[in-house]
C-alpha positions as CSV (number, residue, x, y, z in Angstrom):
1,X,0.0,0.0,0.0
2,X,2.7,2.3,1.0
3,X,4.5,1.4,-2.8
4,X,1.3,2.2,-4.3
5,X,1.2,5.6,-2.5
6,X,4.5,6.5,-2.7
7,X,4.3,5.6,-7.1
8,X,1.0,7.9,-6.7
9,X,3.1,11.1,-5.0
10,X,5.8,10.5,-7.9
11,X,3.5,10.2,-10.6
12,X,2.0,14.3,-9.7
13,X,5.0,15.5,-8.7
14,X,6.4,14.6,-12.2
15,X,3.1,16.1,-13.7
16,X,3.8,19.3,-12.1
17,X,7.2,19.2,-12.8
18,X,6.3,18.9,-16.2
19,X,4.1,22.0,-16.1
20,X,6.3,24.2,-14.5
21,X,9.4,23.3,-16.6
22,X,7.0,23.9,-19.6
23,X,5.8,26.8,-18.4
24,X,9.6,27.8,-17.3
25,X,10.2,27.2,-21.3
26,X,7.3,28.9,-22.5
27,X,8.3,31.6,-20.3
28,X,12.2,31.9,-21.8
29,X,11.3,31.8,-25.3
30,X,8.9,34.8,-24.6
31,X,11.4,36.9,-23.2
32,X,13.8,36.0,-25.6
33,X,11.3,36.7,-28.5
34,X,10.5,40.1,-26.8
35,X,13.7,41.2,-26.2
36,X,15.7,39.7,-29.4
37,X,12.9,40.0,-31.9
38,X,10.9,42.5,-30.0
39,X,7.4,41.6,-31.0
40,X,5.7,43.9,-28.7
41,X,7.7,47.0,-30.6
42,X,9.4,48.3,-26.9
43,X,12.6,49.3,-28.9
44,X,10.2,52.1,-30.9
45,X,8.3,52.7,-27.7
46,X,11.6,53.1,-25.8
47,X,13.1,55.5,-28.9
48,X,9.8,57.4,-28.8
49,X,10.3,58.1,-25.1
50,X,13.5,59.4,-25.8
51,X,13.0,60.8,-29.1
52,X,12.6,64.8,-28.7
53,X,11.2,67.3,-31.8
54,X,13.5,70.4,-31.3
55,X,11.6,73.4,-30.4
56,X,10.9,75.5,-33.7
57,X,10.6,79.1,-34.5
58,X,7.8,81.1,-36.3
59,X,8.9,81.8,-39.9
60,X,9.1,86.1,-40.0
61,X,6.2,88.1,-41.8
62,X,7.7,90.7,-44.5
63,X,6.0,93.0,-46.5
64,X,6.3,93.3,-50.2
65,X,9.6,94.5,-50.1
66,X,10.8,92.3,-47.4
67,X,10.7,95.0,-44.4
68,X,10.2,93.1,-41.8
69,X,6.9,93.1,-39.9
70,X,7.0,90.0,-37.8
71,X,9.6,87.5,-36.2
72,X,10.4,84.9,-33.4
73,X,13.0,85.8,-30.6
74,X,14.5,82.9,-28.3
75,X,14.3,83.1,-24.6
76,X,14.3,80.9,-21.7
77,X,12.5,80.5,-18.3
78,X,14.6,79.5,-15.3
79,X,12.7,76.4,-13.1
80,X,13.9,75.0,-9.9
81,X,12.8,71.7,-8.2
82,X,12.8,71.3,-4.5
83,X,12.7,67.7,-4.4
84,X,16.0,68.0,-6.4
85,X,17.8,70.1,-4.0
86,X,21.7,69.4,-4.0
87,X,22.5,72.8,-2.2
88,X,20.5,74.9,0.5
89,X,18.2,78.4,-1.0
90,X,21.1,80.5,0.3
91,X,23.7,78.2,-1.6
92,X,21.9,78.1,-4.5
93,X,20.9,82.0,-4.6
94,X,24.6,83.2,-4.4
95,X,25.2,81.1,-7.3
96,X,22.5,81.7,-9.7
97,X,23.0,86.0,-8.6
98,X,25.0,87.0,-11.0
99,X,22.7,85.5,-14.0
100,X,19.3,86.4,-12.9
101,X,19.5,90.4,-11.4
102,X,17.2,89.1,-8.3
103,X,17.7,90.8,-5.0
104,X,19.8,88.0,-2.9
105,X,16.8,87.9,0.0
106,X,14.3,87.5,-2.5
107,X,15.8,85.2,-5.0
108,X,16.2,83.2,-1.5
109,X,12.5,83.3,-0.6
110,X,11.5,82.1,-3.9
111,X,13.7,79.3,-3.8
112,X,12.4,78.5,0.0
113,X,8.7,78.4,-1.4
114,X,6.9,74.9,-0.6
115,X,5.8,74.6,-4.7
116,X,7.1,71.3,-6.1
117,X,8.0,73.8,-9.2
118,X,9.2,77.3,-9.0
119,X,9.5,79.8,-11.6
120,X,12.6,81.7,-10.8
121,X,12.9,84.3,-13.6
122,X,11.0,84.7,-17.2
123,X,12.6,85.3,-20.6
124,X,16.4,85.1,-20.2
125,X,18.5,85.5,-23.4
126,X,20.5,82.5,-25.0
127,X,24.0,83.2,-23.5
128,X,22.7,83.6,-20.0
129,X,20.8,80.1,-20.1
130,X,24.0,79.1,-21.6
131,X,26.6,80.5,-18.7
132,X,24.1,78.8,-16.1
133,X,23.5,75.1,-17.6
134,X,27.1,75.2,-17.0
135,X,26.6,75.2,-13.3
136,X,25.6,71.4,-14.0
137,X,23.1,72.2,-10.8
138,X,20.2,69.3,-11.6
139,X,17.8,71.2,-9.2
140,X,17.6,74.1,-11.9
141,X,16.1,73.4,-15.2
142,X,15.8,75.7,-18.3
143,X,12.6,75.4,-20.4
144,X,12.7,77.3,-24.2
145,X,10.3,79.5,-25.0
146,X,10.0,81.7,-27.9
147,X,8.3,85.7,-28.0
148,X,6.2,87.2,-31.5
149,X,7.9,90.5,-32.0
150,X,7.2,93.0,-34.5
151,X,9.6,95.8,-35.5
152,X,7.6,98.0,-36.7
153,X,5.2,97.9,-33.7
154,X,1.5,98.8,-34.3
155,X,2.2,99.0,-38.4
156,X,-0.3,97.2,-39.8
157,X,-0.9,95.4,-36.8
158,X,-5.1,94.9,-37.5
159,X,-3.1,92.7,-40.6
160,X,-0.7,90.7,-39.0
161,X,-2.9,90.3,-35.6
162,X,-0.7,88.8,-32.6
163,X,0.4,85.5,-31.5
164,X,0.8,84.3,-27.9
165,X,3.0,81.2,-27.6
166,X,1.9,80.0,-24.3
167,X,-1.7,79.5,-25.5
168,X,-0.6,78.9,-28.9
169,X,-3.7,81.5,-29.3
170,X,-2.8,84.1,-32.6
171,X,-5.3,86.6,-34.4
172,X,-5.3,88.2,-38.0
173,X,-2.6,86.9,-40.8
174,X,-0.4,85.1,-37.8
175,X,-4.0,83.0,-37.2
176,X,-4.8,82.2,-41.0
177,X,-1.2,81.4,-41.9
178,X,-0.2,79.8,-38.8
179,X,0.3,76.2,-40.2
180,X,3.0,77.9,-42.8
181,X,4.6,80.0,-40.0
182,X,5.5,76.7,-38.1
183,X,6.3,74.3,-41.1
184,X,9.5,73.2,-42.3
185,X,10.8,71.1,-44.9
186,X,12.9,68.8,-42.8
187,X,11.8,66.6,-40.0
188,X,13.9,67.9,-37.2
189,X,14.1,64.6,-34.3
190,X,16.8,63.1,-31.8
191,X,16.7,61.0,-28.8
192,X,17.7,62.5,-25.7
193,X,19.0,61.2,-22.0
194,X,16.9,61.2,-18.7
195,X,18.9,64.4,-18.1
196,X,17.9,66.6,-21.5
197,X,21.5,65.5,-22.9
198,X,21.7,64.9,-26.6
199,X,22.0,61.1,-27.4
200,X,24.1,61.8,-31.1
201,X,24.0,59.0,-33.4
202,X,24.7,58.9,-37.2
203,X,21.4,60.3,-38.1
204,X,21.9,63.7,-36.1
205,X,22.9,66.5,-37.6
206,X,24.8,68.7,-35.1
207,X,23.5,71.7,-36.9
208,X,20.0,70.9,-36.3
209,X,21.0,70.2,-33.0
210,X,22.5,73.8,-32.1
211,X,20.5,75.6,-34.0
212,X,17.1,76.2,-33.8
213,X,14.3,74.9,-36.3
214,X,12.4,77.5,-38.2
215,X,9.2,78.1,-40.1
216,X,8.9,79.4,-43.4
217,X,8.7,83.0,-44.0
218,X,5.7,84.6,-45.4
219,X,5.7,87.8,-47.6
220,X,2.5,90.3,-47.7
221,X,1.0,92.4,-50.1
222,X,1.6,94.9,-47.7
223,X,3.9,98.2,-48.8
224,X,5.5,99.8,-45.7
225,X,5.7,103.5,-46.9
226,X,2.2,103.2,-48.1
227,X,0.7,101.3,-45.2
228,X,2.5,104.1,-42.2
229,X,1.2,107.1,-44.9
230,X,-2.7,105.6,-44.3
231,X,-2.0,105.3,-40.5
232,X,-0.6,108.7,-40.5
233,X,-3.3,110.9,-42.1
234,X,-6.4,108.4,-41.2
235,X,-5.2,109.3,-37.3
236,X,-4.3,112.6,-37.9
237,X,-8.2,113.1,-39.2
238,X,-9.6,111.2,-36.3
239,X,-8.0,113.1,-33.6
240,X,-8.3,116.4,-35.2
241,X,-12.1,116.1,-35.5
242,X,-12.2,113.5,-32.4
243,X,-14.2,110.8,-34.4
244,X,-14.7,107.4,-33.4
245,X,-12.5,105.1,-35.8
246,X,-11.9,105.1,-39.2
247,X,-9.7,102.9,-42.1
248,X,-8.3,103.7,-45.3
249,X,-7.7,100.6,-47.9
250,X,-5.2,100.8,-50.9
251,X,-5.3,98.6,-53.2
252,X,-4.0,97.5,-56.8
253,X,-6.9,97.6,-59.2
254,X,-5.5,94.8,-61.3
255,X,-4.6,92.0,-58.6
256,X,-6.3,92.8,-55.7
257,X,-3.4,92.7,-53.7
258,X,-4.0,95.5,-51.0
259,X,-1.1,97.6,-50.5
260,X,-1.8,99.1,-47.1
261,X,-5.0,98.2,-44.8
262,X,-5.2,100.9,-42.1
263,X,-8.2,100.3,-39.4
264,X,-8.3,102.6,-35.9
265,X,-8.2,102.2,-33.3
266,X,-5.0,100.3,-33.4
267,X,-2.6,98.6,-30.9
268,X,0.9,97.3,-30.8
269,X,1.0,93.2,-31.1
270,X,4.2,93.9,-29.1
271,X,1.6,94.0,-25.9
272,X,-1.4,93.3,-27.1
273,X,-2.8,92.1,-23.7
274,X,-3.0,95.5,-22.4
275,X,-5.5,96.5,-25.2
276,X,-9.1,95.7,-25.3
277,X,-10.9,93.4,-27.7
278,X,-12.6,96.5,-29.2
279,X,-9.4,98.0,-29.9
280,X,-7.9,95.2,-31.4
281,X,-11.0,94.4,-34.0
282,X,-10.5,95.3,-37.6
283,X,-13.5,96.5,-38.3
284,X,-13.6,97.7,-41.4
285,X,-14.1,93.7,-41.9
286,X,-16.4,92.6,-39.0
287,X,-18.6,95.6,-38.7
288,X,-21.4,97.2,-41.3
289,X,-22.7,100.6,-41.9
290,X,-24.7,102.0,-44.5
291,X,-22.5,103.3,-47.3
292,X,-24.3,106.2,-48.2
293,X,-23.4,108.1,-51.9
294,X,-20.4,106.4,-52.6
295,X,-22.7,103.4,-53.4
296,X,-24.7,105.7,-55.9
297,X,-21.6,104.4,-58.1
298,X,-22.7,100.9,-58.0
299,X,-26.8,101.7,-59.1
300,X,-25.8,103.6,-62.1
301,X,-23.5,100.5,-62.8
302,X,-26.1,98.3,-62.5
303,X,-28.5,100.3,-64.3
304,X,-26.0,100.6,-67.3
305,X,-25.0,96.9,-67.2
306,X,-28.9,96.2,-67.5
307,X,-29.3,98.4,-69.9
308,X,-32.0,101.0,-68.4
309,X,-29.6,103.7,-69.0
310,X,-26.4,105.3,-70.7
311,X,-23.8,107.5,-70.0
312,X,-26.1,110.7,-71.7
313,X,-29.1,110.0,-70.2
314,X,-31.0,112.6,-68.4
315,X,-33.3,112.5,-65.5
316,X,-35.9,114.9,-64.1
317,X,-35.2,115.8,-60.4
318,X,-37.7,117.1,-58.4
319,X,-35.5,117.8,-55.7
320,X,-38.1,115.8,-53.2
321,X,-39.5,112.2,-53.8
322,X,-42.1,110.3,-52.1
323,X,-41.0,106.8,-52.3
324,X,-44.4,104.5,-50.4
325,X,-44.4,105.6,-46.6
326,X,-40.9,107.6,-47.1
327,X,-39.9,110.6,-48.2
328,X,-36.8,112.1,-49.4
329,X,-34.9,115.1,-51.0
330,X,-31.9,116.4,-51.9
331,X,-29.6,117.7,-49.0
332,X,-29.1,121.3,-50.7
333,X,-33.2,121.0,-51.2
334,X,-34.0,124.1,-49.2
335,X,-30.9,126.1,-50.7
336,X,-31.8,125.3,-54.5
337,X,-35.2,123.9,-55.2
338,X,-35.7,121.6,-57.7
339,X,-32.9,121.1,-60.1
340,X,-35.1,120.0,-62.9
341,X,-33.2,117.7,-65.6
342,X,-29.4,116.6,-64.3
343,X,-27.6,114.8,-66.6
344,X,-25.8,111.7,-64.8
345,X,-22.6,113.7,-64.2
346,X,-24.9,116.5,-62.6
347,X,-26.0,113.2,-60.6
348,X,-22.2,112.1,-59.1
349,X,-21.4,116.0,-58.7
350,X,-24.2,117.1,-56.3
351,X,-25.1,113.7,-55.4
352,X,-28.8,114.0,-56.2
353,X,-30.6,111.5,-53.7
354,X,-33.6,111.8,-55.5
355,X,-31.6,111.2,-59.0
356,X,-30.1,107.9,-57.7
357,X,-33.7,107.0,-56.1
358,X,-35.3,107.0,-59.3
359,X,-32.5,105.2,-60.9
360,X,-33.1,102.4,-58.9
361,X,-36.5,102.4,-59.8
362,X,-35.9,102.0,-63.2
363,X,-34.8,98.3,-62.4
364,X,-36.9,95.6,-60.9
365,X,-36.0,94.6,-57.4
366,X,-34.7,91.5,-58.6
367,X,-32.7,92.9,-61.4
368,X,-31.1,95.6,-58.6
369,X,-30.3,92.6,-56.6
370,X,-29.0,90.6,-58.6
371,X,-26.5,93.3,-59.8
372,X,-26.0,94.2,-56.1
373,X,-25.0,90.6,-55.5
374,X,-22.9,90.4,-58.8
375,X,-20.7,93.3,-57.4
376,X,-20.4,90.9,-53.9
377,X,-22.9,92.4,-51.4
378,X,-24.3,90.4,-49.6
379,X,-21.0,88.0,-49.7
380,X,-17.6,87.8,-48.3
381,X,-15.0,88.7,-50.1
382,X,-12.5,85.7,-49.3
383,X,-10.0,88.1,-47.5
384,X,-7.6,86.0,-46.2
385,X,-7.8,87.6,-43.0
386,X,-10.2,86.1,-40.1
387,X,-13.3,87.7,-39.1
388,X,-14.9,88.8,-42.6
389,X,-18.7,89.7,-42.3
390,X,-21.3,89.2,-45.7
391,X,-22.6,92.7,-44.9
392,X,-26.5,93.0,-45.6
393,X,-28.8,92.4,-48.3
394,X,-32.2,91.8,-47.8
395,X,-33.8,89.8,-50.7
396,X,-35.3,91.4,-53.3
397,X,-39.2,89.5,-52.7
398,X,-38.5,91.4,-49.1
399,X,-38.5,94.6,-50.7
400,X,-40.9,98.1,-50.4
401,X,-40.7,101.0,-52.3
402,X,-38.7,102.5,-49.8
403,X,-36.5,100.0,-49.9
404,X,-35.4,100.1,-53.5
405,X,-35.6,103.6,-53.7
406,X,-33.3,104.2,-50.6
407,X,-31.3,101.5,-52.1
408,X,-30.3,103.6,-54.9
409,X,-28.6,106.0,-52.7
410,X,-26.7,103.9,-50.3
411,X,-29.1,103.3,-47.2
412,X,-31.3,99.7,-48.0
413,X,-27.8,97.6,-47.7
414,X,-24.9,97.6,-45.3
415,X,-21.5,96.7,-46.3
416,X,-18.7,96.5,-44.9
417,X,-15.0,98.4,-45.9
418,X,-13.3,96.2,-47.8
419,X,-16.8,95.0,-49.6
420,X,-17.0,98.3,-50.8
421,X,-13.4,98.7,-52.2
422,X,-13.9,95.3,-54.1
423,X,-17.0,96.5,-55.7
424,X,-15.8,100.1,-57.1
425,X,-12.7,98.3,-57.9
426,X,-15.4,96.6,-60.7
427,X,-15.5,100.1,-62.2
428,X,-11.1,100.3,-62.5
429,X,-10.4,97.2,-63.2
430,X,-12.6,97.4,-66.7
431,X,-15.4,95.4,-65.2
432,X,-13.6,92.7,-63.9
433,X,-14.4,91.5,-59.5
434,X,-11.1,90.5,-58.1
435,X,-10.5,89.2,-54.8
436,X,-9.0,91.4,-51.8
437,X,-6.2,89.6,-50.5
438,X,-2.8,90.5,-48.2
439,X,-0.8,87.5,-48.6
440,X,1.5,88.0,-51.4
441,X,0.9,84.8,-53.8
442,X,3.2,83.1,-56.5
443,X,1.3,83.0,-59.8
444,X,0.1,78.9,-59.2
445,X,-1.2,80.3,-55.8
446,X,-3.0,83.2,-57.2
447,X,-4.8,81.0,-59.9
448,X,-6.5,78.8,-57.1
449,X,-7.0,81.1,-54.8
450,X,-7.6,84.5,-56.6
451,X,-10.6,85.0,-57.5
452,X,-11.4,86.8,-61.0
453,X,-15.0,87.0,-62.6
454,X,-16.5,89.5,-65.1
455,X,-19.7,91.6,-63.5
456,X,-20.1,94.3,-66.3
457,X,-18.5,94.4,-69.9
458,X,-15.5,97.0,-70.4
459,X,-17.5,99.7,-72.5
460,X,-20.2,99.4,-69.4
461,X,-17.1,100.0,-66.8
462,X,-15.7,102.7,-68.6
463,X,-19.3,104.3,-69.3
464,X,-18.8,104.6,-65.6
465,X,-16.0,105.6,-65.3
466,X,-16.1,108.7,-67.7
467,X,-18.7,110.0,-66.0
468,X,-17.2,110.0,-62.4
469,X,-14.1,111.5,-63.9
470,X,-15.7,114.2,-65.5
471,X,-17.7,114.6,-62.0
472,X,-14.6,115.9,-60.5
473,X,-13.3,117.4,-63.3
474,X,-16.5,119.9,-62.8
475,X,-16.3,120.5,-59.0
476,X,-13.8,121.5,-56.3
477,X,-13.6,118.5,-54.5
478,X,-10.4,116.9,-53.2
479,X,-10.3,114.2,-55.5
480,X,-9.7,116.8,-58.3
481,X,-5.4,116.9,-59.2
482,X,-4.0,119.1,-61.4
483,X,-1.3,116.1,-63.1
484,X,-4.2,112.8,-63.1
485,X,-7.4,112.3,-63.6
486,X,-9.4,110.4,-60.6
487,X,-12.4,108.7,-60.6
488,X,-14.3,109.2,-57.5
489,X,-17.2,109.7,-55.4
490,X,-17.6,110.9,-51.9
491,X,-20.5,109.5,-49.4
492,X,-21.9,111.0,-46.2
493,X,-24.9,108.2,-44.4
494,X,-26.6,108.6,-40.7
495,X,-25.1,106.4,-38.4
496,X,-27.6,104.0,-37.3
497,X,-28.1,103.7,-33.2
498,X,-26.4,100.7,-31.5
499,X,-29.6,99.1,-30.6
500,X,-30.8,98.8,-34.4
501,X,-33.9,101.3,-34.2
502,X,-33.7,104.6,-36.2
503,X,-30.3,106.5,-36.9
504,X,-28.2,108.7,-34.8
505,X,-27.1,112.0,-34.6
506,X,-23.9,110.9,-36.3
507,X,-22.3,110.2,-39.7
508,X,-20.1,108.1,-41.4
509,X,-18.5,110.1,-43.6
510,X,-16.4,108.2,-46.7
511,X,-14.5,108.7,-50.5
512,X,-13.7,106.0,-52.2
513,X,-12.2,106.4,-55.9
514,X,-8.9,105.7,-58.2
515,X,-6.3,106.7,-60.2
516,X,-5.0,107.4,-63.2
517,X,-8.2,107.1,-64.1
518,X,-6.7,106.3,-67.8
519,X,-4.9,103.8,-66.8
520,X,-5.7,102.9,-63.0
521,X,-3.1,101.3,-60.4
522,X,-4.6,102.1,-57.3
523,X,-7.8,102.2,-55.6
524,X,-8.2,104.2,-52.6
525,X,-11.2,104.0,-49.9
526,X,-11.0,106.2,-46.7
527,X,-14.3,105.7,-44.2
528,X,-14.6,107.6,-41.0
529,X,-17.0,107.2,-37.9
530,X,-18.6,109.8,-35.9
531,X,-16.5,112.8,-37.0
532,X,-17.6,115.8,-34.7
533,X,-17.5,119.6,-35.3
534,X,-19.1,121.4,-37.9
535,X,-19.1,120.2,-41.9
536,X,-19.2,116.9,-41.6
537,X,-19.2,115.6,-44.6
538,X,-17.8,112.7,-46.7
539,X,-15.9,115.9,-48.7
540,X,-14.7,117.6,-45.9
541,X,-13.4,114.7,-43.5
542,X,-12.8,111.6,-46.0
543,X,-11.7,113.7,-48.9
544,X,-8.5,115.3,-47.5
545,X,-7.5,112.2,-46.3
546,X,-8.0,110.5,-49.6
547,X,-6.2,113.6,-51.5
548,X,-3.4,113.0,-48.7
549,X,-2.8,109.5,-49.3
550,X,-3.1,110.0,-53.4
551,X,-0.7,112.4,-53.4
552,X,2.1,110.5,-51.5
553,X,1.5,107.0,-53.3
554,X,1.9,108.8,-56.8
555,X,5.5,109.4,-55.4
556,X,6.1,106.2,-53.6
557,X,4.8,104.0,-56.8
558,X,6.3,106.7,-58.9
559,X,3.2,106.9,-61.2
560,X,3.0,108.9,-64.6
561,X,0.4,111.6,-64.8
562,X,-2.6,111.3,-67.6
563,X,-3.1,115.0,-67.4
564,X,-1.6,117.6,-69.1
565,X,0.8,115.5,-70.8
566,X,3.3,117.0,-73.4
């Protein structure tokens, strides 16, 4: 009994033997497969622990002439770790003294605090962090950190917006093009120690190693000279008569490629946390306002183009119009009466309300509409800038008499700044809509992303154009040169009250227009809001600012004169 007990307890103990030699086996070829062959992949998820991407720089912003207007400068923030302390606060405050320019008994309080991560000291330059990662203290470490800067401080700075790296949070042309800003062509990666120190293998390139990745660099359409000469008189007009913002567009008739973009209130992107959101808007994108008479441009182009009238057609002018439950006249209506039969230049020159009402009756709502929406009202432009608004155009089956009629003279849509530039640009650029843009294109780019489309034929276009010159060419205004001819209009609209109910005591007071008019290069549109004082009038606020601006571009672009010419 005993044998048969005994061959029992041998029997299972060989069984388990067995198992646990086999699972001993199963066991060693395992780790042998995992770490010879590595079939669950913990060499790449070791390497990608270790593997580091190299911090990389914005590419700069320049403008069309590679000023530049934007770039990234390299700075570091000092850390220290309590848990990593190799010498006491005093010990470590007398050595990090002469790097940091901290009072000794503070530097030492900062370094007592209970935080498991203290911030010693903020944007360093290179060379310091340099002189102090040679103190080989491990309780200190450096982390790299890069600031926006731009040069030419608030220049433009509604354009390029602002870009804050800790939030990786940008506005304007550093927002839209932020992908290009941070791309580069070469994948920058190395593996690094516990301790930050490069592991350097055949694959690294010391280069990329010491110096720093950047982005690429991205040119505007902006012109310097051009874009500080807007900011210049624009501000010199809103101060003067202590309006309430105001921009001025330039902007080449044939490409669309705006040459300066000048919106104020401005700020500087330097510190643009220490202005307020309403500061930092561009409006003349985001916010809409009735145009007024500059817009009386676009109904006689749409008339024309739909063939109601021609350049010598003549309208009577009553001087006062009841148009359904409105009623309108002239602004000089109660100096001069009833004017009688104007011509269409007689139309542009005194800018007959009631001349431009009629005008637009002359169409069918849809047929206005559809023009309206041909020139791009009602629609964004495609600005490559963030924060574009369609402006307003009610539908033509929501139309009264009133409407249509008030229409005609610039009060039934609201539009914003750059809308309105893009649509009298129509009237320069022989008929042809071209899209508004900053960023400064190669020829493949502009194809795809350039927008060009016919909206009235040449002879239509220069219909227009004809008579706007010859507008000027009878008045006094300041659109009037003695060496070019400019095509031009001037607008003056009631500012309607913040709450959307009835119109203020204020104006918006504009000129838009362009020049030479024979050959045109650039289109100019100046808008002010809320001009105080007496006159105030698209003529007497918007119009010296436009002559003011014309007369410095024709010597920046060096432009020939159509007038006068020998």
């Amino acid at each position: 009994m005993y044998n048969n007990r005994q061959k029992q307890f041998e029997t299972k103990k060989g069984c388990l033997q067995f198992v646990f030699n086999f699972f001993v086996i199963l066991l060693l070829i395992y780790l042998f497969l995992v770490q010879v062959f590595d079939i669950r992949n913990y060499r790449d998820r070791a390497k990608s622990q270790r593997t580091s991407t190299p911090f990389v720089l914005r590419g700069e912003i320049v403008d069309r002439n590679d000023v530049k207007l934007a770039s990234d400068r390299t700075s570091f923030n000092i850390y220290a770790h309590p848990m990593y302390y190799d010498n006491t606060p005093e010990e470590l405050a007398d050595k990090l003294l002469p790097y940091v320019d901290i009072d000794r008994s503070s530097l030492i309080n900062t370094l007592s605090s209970d935080d498991s991560v203290i911030l010693i000291k903020k944007g360093i330059d290179r060379q310091t962090a340099e002189q102090i990662k040679k103190l080989h203290l491990r309780e200190i470490s450096l982390e790299v950190k890069n600031k926006r800067v731009y040069p030419q401080g608030s220049l433009a700075a509604h354009v390029l917006g602002y870009y804050n790296p800790d939030a990786d949070m940008a506005g304007g042309i550093e927002y839209i093009a932020g992908d290009y800003l941070k791309y580069t062509d070469k994948a920058y990666k190395y593996e690094k120690m516990p301790n930050g120190d490069i592991i350097y293998n055949f694959s690294v390139d010391p280069e990329d190693v010491i110096k720093p990745a950047k982005g690429k660099t991205l040119k505007l359409t902006i012109d310097s000279p051009i874009q500080h000469i807007c900011e210049k008189y624009l501000d010199q007009m809103i101060q003067k008569r202590d309006a309430l913002r105001g921009a001025a567009i330039v902007m080449d008739t044939k490409t669309g490629e705006i040459l300066a973009f000048a919106s104020n209130p401005g700020y500087d992107p330097n510190n643009y946390s220490k202005y307020s959101l309403l500061q930092m808007k561009n409006w003349a994108l985001t916010d809409v306002y009735p145009p007024g008479s500059t817009f009386k441009i676009i109904t006689i182009a749409s008339a024309i183009m739909n063939k109601k009238i021609n350049k010598n057609t003549k309208i009577y002018d009553p001087g006062r119009l009841k148009m359904g439950w409105w009623e309108i006249e002239n602004y000089d209506f109660h100096e001069k009466g009833a004017p009688g039969l104007i011509d269409l230049v007689y139309l542009f020159q005194h800018s007959s309300n009631i001349g431009s009402a009629k005008v637009a009756f002359m169409m069918t709502p849809e047929e206005f509409y559809d023009s309206l929406s041909l020139f791009g009202f009602g629609h964004k432009t495609g600005i490559d800038l963030p924060g574009e608004s369609t402006g307003l155009l009610p539908k033509a089956n929501l139309w009264d008499d009133a409407t249509q009629g008030s229409m005609g003279y610039g009060y039934g849509a609201s539009v914003t700044a750059i809308q309105m530039i893009a649509a009298v640009n129509v009237i320069a650029n022989d008929g042809v809509w071209v899209t508004p843009h900053v960023i400064k294109y190669s020829d493949e780019e502009a194809e795809q992303r350039v927008v060009k489309r016919r909206v009235m034929t040449s002879e239509d276009a220069n219909a227009v154009k004809e008579l706007l010159v010859e507008s000027i060419e009878k008045g006094t205004t300041e659109a009037k040169f003695d060496d070019y001819y400019v095509a031009a209009k001037t607008g003056t609209s009631r500012r309607p009250n913040d709450n959307g109910i009835g119109y203020s005591n204020k104006y918006y007071t504009s000129m838009v227009g362009f020049l030479p008019a024979s050959d045109p290069k650039v289109i100019i549109y100046v808008v002010i809001d809320s001009p105080s004082g007496w006159g105030v009038y698209g003529s007497t606020i918007a119009g010296p600012v436009f002559r003011d601006i014309a007369t410095e571009i024709v010597k920046i672009m060096n432009i020939n004169p159509d007038k006068n010419v020998k």
